[in-house]
C-alpha positions, 0 to 999 in steps of 0.5 A: 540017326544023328545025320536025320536030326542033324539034317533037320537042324539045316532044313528047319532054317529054311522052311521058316525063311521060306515065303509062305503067302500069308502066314510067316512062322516064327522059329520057336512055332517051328520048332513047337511043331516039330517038336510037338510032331514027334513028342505026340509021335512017341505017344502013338498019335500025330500033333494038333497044336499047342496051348500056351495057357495049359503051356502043353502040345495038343495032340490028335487023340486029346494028350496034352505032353507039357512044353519045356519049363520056362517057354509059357510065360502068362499063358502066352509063348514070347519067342525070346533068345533063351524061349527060342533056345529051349524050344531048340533043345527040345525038339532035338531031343524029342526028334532023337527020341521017335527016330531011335524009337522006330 
């Protein structure tokens, strides 16, 4: 379990450095998805997205699970060092949570 979150720790880096043609992901976007996709998939649903003016995920069935205290500021996500160490924390423990759930 510890060696899936951790593996995903090493991978996310590189995905998000990766050339993607048109669009480049930011690390706090990439830990929002991951993050989301997992918070949404403790809830029985996928993700859809995230509104940082509600500062919640979007999930595929309409549930809106908030983000992290101090990640949307003035209805927008700034991907600052301490934004950028929330979203991380997050995400790890919202990936630790649907692994040991399933």
């Amino acid at each position: 379990m510890k060696l899936v979150v951790f593996a995903v720790v090493l991978i996310l880096p590189a995905v998000l450095s990766a050339e993607s043609g048109t669009q480049h992901i930011s690390t706090c976007e990439g830990y929002l998805i991951q993050g989301g996709d997992a918070e949404c998939g403790l809830l029985g649903t996928s993700y859809s997205t995230y509104d940082p003016k509600d500062c919640t995920v979007v999930c595929e069935d309409g549930q809106r699970p908030k983000l992290p205290k101090g990640v949307c500021l003035n209805g927008e996500v700034t991907c600052t060092p301490d934004v950028e160490q929330r979203l991380e924390g997050w995400n790890l423990q919202n990936q630790e949570d649907y692994i040991t759930s399933h």
